[in-house]
N, CA, C and O of each residue as an XYZ file, in Angstrom:
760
protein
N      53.044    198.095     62.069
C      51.770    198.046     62.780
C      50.634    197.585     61.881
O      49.822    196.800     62.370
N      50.463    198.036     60.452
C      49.417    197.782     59.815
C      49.459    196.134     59.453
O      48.429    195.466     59.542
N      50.524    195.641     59.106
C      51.035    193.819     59.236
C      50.316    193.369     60.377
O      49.655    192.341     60.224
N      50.302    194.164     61.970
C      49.625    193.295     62.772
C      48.322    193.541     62.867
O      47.871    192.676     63.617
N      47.382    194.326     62.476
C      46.136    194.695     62.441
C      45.458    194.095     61.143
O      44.269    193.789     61.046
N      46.223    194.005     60.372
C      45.329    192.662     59.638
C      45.779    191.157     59.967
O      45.112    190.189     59.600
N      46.488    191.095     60.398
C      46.816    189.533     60.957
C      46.102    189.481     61.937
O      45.558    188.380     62.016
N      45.811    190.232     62.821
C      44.702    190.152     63.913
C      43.320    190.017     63.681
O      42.495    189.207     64.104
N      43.223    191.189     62.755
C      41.588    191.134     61.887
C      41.305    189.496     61.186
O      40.228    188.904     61.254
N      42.471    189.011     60.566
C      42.282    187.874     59.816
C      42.268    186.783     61.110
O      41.786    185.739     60.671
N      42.527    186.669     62.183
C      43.105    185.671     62.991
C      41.267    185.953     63.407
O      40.634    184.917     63.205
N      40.366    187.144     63.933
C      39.313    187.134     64.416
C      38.225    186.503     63.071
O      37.503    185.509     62.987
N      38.526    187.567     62.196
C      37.405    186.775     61.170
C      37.403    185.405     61.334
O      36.564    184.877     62.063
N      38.475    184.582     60.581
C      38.470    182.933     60.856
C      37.461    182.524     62.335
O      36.712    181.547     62.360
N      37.600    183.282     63.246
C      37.330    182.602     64.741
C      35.288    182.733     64.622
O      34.381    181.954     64.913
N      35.345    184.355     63.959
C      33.721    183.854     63.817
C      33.304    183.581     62.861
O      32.074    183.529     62.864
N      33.993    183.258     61.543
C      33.354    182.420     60.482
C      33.151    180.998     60.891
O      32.073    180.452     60.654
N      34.343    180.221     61.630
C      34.154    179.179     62.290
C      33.161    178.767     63.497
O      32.490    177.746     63.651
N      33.307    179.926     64.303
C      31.904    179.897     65.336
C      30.456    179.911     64.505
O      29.500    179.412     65.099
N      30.262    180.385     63.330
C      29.131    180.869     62.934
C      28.863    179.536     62.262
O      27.706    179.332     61.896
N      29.815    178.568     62.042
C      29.928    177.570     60.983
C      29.075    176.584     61.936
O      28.080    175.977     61.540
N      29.617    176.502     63.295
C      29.336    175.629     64.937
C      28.499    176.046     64.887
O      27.696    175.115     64.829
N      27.659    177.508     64.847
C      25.885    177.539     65.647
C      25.075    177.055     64.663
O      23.980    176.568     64.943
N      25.615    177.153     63.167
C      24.684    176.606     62.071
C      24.090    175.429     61.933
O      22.948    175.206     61.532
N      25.377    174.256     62.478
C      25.243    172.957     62.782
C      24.742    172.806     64.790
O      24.856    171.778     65.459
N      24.355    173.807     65.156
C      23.924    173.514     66.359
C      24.916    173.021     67.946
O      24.612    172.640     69.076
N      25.864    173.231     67.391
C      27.186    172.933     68.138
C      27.640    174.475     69.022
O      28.640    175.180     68.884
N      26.652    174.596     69.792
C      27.214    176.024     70.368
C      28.398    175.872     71.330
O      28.962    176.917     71.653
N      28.784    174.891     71.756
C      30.196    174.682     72.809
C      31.012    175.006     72.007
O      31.605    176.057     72.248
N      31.399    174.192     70.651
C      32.225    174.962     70.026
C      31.980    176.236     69.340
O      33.018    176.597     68.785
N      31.253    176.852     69.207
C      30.757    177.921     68.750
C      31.648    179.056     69.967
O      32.535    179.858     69.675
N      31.137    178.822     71.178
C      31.824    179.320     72.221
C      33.456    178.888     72.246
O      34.162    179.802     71.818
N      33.901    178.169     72.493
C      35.331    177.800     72.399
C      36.116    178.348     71.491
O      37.296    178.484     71.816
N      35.651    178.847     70.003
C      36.080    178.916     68.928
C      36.701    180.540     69.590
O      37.839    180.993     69.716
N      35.025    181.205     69.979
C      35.150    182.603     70.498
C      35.909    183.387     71.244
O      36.277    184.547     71.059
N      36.193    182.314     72.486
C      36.882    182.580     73.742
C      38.183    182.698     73.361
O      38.795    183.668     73.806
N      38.959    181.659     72.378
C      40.022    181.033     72.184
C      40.822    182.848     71.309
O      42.000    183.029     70.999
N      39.861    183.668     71.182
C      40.579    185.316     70.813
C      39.945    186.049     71.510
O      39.607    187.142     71.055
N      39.547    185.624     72.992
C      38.710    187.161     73.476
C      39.645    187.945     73.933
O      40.792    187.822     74.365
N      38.516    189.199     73.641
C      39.164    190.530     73.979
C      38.701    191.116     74.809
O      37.523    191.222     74.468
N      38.819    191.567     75.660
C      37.931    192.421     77.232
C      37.041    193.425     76.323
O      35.814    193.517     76.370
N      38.173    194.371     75.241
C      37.739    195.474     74.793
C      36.959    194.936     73.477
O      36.405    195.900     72.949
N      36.805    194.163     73.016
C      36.218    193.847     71.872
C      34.317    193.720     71.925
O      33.600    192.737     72.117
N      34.059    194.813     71.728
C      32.363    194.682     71.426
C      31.750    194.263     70.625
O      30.522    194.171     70.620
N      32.692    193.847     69.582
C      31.862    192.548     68.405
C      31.734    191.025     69.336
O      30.742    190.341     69.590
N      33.312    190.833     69.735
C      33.575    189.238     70.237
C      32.780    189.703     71.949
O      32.576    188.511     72.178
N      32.482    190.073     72.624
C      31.930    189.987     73.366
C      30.117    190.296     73.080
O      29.286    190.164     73.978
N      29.867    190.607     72.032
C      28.167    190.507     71.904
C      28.128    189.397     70.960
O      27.035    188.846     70.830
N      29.254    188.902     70.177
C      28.947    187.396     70.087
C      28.862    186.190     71.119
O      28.193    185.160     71.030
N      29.750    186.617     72.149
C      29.720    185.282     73.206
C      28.185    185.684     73.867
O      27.388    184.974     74.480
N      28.120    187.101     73.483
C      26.674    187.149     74.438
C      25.930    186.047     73.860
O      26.011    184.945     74.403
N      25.206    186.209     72.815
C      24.631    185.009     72.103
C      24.665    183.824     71.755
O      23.634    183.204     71.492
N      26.338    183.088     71.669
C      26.207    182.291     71.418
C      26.375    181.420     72.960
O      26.194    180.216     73.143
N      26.696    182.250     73.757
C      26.939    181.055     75.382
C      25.130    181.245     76.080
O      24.754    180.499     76.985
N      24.222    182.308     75.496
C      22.754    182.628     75.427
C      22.201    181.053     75.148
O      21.617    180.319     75.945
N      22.634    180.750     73.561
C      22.159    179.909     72.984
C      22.575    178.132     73.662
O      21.950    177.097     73.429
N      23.482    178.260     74.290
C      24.169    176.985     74.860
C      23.379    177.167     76.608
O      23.585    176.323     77.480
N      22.687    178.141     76.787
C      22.023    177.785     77.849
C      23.044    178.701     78.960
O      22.571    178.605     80.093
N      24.017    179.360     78.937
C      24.457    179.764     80.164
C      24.150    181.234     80.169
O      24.766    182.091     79.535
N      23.396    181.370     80.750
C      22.545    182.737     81.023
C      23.431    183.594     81.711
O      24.006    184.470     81.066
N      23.660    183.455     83.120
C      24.530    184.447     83.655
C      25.694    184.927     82.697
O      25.803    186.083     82.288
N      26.680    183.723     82.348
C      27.638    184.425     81.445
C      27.251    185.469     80.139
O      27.635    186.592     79.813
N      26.228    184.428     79.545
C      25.214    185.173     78.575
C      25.300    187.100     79.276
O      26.016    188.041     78.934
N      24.400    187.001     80.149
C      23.936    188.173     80.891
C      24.986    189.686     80.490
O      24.802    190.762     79.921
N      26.597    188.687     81.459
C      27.714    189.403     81.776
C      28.146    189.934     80.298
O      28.171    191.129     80.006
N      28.455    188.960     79.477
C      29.144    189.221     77.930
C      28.011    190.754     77.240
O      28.518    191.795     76.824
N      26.577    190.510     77.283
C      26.204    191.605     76.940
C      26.310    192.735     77.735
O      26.371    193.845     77.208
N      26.349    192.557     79.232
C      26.888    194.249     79.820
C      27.754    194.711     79.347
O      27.734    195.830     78.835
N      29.268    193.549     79.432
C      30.596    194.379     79.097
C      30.037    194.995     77.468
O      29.833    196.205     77.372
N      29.823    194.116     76.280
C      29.523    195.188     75.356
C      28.554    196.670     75.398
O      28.696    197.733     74.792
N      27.569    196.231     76.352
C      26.770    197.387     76.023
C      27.840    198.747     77.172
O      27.738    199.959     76.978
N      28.663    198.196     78.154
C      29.387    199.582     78.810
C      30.712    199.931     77.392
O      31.520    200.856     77.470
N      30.654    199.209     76.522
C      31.614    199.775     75.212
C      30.854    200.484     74.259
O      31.152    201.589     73.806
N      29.965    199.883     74.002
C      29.078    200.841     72.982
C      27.641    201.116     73.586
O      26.712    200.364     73.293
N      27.443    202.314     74.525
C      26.338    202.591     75.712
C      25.147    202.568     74.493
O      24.034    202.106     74.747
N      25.503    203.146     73.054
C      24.343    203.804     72.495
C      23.871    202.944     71.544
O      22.994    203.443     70.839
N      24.249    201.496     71.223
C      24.438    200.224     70.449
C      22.978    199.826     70.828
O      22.887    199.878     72.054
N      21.730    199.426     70.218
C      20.656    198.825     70.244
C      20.909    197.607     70.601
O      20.265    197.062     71.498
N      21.929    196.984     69.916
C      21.336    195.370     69.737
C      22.154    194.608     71.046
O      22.024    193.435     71.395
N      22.939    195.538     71.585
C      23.212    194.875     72.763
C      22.529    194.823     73.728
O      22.440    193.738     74.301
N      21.816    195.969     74.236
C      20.553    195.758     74.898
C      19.206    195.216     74.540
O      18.338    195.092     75.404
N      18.978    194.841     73.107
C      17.859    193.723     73.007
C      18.501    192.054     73.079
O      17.858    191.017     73.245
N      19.955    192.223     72.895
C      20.510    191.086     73.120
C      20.480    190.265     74.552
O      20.337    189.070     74.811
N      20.676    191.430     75.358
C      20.677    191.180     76.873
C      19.749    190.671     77.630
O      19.901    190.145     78.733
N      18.165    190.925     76.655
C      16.923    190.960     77.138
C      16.254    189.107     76.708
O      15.189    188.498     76.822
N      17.844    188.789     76.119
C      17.677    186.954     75.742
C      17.961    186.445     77.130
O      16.957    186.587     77.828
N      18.536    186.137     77.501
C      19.399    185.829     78.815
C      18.396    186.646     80.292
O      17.982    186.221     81.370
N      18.359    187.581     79.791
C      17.925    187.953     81.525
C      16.255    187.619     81.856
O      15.672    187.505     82.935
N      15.868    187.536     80.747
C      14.296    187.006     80.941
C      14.280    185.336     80.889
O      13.424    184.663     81.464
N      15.068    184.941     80.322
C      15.473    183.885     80.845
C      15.546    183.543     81.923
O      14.613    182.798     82.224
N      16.564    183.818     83.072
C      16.646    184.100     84.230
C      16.020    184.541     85.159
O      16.320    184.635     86.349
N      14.521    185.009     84.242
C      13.030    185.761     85.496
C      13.368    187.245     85.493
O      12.562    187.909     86.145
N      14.467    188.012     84.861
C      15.337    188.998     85.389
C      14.011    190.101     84.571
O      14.400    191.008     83.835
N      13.201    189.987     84.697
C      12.257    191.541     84.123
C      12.344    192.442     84.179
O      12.382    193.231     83.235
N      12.446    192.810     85.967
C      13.195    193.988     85.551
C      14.661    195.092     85.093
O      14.908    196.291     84.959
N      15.351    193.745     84.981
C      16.588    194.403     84.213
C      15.987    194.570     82.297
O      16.239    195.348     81.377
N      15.061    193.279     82.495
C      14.804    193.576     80.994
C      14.058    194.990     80.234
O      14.403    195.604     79.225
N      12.792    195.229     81.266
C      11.921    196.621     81.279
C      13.425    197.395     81.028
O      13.748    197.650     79.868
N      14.534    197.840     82.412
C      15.273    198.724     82.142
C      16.212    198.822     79.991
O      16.144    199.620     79.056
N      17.028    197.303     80.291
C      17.813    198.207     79.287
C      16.318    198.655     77.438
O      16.543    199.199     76.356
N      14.927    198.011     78.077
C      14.373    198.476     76.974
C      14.061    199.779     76.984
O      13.777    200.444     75.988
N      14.112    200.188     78.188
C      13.418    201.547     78.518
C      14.311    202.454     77.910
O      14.035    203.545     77.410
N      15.979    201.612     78.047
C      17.408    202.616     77.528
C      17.224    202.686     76.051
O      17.282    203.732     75.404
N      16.985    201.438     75.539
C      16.181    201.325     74.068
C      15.442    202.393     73.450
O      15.639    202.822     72.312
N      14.382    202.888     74.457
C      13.127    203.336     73.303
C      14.023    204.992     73.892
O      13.879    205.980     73.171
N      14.622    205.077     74.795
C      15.148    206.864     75.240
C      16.378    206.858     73.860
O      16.938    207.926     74.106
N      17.076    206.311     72.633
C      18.104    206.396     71.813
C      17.019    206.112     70.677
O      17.290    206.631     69.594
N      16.122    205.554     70.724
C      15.147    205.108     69.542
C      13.928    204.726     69.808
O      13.577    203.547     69.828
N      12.889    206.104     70.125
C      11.714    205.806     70.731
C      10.700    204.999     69.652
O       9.575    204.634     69.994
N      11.264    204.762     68.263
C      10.279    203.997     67.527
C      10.661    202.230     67.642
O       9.975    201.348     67.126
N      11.350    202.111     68.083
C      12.089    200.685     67.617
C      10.881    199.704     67.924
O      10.518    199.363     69.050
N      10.247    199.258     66.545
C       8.760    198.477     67.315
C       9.142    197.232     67.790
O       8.310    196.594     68.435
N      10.496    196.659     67.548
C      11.063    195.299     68.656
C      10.626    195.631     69.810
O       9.917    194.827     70.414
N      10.918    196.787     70.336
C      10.977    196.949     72.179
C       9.380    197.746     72.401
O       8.697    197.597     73.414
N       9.146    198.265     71.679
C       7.905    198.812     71.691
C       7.079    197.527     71.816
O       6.191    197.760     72.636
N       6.993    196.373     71.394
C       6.198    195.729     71.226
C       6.362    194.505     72.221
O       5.372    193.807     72.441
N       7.533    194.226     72.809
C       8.069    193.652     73.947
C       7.733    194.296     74.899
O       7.372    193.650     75.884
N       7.721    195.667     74.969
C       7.125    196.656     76.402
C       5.726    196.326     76.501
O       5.252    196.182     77.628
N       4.760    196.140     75.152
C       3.256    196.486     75.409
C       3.388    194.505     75.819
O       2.475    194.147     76.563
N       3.941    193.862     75.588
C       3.530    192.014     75.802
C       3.777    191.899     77.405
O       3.184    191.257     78.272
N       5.065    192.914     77.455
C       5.306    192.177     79.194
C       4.381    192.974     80.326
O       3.939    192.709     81.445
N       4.327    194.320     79.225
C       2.593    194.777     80.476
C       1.571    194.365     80.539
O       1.003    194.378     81.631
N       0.929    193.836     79.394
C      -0.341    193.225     79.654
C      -0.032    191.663     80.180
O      -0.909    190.976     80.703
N       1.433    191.172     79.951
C       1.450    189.945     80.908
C       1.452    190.271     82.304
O       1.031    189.415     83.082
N       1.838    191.319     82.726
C       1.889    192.397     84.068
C      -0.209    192.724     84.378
O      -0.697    193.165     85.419
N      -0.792    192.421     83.418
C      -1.831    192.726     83.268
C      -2.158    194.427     83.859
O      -3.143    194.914     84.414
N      -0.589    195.116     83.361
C      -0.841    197.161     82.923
C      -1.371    196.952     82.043
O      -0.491    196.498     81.311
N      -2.569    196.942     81.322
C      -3.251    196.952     79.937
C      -2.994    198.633     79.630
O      -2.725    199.009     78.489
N      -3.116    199.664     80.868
C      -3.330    201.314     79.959
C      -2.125    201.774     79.641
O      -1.981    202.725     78.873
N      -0.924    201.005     80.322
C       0.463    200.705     79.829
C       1.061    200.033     78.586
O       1.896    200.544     77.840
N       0.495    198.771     78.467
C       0.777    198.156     77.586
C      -0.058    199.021     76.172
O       0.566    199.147     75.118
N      -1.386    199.527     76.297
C      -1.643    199.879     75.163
C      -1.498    201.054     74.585
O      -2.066    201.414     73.554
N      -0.370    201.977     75.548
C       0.641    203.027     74.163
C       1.368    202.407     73.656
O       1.149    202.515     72.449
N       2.635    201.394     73.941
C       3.356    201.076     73.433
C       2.806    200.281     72.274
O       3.408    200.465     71.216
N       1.715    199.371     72.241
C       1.414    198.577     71.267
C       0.567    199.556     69.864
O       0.737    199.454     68.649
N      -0.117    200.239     70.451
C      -0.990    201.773     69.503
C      -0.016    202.006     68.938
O      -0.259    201.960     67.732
N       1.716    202.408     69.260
C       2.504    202.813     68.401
C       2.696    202.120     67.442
O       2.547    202.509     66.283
N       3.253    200.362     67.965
C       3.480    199.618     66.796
C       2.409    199.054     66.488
O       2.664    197.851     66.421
N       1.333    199.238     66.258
C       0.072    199.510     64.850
C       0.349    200.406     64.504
O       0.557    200.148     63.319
N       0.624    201.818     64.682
C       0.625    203.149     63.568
C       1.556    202.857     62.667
O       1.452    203.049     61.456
N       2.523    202.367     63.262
C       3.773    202.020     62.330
C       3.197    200.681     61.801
O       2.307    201.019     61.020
N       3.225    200.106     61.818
C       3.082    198.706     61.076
C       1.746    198.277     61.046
O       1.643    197.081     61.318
N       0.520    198.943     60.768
C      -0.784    198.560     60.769
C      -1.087    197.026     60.137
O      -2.049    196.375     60.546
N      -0.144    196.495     59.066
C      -0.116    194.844     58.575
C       0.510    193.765     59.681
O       0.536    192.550     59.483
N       0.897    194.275     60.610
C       1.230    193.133     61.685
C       0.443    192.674     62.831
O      -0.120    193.299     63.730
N       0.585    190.966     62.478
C      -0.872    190.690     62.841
C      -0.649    190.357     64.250
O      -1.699    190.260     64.885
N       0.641    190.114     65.048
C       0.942    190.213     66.148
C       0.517    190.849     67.410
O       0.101    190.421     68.487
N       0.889    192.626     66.657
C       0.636    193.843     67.481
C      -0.264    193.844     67.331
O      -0.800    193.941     68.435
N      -1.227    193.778     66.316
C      -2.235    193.866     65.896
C      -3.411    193.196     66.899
O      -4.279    193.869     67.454
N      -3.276    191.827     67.012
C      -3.800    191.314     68.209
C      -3.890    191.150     69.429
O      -4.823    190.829     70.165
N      -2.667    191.438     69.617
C      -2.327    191.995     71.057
C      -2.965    193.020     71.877
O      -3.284    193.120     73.062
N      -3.054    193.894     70.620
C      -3.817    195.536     70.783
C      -5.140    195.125     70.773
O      -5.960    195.980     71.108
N      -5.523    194.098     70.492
C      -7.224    194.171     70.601
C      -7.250    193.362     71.969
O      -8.022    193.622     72.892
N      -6.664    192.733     71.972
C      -6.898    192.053     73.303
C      -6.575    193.105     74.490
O      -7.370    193.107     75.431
N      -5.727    193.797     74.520
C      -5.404    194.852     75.194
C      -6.368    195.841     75.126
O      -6.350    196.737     75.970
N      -7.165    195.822     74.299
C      -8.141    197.036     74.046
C      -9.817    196.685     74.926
O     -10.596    197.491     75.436
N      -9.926    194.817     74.789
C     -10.381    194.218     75.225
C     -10.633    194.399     76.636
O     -11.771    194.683     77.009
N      -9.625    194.255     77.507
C      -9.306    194.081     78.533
C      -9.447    195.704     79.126
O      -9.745    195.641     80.319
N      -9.365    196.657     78.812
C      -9.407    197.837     78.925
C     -11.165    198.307     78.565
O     -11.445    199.496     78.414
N     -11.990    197.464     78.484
C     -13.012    197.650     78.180
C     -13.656    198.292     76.718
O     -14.768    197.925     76.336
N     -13.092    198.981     76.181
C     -12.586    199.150     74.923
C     -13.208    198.341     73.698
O     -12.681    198.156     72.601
N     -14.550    197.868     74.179
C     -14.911    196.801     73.274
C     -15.672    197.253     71.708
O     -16.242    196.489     70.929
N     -15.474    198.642     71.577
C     -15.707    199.220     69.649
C     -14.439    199.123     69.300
O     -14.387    198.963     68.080
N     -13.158    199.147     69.887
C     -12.255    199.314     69.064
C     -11.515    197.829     69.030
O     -10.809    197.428     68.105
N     -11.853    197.061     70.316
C     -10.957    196.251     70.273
C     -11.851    194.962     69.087
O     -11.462    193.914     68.571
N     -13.062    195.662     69.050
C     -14.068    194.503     67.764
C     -13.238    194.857     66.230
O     -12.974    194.094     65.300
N     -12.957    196.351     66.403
C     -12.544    196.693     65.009
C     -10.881    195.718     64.804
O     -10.408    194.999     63.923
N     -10.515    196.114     65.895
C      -8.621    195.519     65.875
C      -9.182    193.825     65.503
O      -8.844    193.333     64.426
N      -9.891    193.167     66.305
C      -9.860    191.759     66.201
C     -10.074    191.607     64.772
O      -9.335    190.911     64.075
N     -10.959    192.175     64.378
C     -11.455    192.187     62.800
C     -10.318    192.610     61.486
O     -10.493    192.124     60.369
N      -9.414    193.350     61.706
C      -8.591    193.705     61.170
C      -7.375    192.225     61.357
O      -6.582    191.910     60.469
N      -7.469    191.694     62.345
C      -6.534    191.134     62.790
C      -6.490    189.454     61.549
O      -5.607    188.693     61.151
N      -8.236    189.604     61.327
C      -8.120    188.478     60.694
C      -7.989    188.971     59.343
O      -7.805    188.114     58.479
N      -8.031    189.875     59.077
C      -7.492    190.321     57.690
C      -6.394    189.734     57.278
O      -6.252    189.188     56.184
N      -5.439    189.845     58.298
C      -4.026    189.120     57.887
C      -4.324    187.737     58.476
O      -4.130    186.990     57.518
N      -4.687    186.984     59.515
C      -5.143    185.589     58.814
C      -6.092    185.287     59.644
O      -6.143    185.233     60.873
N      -7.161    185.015     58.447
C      -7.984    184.713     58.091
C      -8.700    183.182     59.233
O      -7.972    182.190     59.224
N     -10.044    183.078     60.125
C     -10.069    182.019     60.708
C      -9.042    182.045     62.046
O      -8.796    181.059     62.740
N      -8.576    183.210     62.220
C      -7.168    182.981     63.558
C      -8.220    182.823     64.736
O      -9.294    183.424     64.748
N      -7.812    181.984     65.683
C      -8.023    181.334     66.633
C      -8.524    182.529     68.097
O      -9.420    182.721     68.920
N      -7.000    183.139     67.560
C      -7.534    184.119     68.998
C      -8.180    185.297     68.966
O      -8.607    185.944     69.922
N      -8.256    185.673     67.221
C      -8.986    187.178     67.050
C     -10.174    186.449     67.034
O     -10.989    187.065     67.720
N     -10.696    185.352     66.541
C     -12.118    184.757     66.615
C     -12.482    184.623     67.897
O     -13.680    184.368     68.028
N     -11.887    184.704     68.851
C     -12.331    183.926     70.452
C     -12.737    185.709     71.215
O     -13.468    186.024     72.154
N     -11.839    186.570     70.249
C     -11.902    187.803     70.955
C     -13.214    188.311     70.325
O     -14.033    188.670     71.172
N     -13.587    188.422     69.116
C     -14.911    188.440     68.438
C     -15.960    188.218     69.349
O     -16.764    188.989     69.874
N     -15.742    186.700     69.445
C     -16.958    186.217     70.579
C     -17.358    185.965     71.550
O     -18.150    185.059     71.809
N     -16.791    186.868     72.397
C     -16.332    187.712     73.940
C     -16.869    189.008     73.598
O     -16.830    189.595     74.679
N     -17.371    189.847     72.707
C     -17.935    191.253     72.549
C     -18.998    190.558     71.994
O     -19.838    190.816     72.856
N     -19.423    190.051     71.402
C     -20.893    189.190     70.675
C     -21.777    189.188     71.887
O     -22.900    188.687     71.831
């Protein structure tokens, strides 16, 4: 038995060193082909790779499917449900995306990926008093990111909020300097 479990292990490695070799050079068909050519129903590595790489070749639904089956193998796995959230927003699919983030932040209520994807798609939802817990978090945590950082003022903005969201814009150009949209937010409270 142990003869066939590394001949198997060795037969998969080859399949995604070679797939990985295809997305490097931009060749995701074979990237996919390489994949398929050892899938496993039960395999939650080779199926959250096809998630991504048939993602990256444009086929969304399959995309979609490859990350469910992994995420019903490993329910408590992060990256299959931020993986999923490639493909289904793709597809317009929001609210499957809101859900598996929501499954996200209930296993890892800090994760500022989804934290910060929750506060973008509410204030694109224009929820600003929504969007701005999730984004308040990722500033506490990451006060140098100039992303959240701006987001949150604009969100703070929009919420009327205009002492704090002057302070956020201002902070915002701390990290760079002359930015376009913390300056435009500046001179909208002026």
């Amino acid at each position: 038995m142990p003869a066939f479990a590394q001949t198997d292990y060795a037969t998969q490695q080859a399949a995604f060193s070679k797939s990985y070799e295809y997305e490097s050079r931009g060749n995701f068909t074979d990237a996919v082909t390489t994949m398929k050519s050892i899938y496993q129903e039960d395999s939650y590595e080779i199926n959250l790779r096809l998630g991504w790489v048939t993602y990256l070749l444009g086929q969304f639904t399959e995309s979609s499917a490859y990350y469910q089956k992994a995420i019903k193998l490993k329910p408590y796995a992060i990256e299959a449900k931020i993986g999923f959230a490639n493909p289904a927003s793709a597809l317009g699919n929001w609210d499957q995306v809101v859900t598996q983030y929501n499954e996200v932040l209930a296993i890892d209520p800090q994760n500022t990926t989804v934290n910060y994807r929750m506060g973008s798609i509410l204030y694109g939802r224009k929820d600003y008093a929504k969007a701005e817990k999730y984004l308040e978090k990722v500033v506490n945590l990451y006060p140098f990111d100039y992303d959240s950082m701006v987001l949150y003022a604009w969100t703070e903005y929009r919420l009327g909020k205009l002492r704090e969201a002057q302070v956020l814009f201002n902070k915002a150009l701390l990290m760079r300097p002359r930015d376009a949209s913390a300056t435009e937010g500046l001179g909208l409270i002026k």
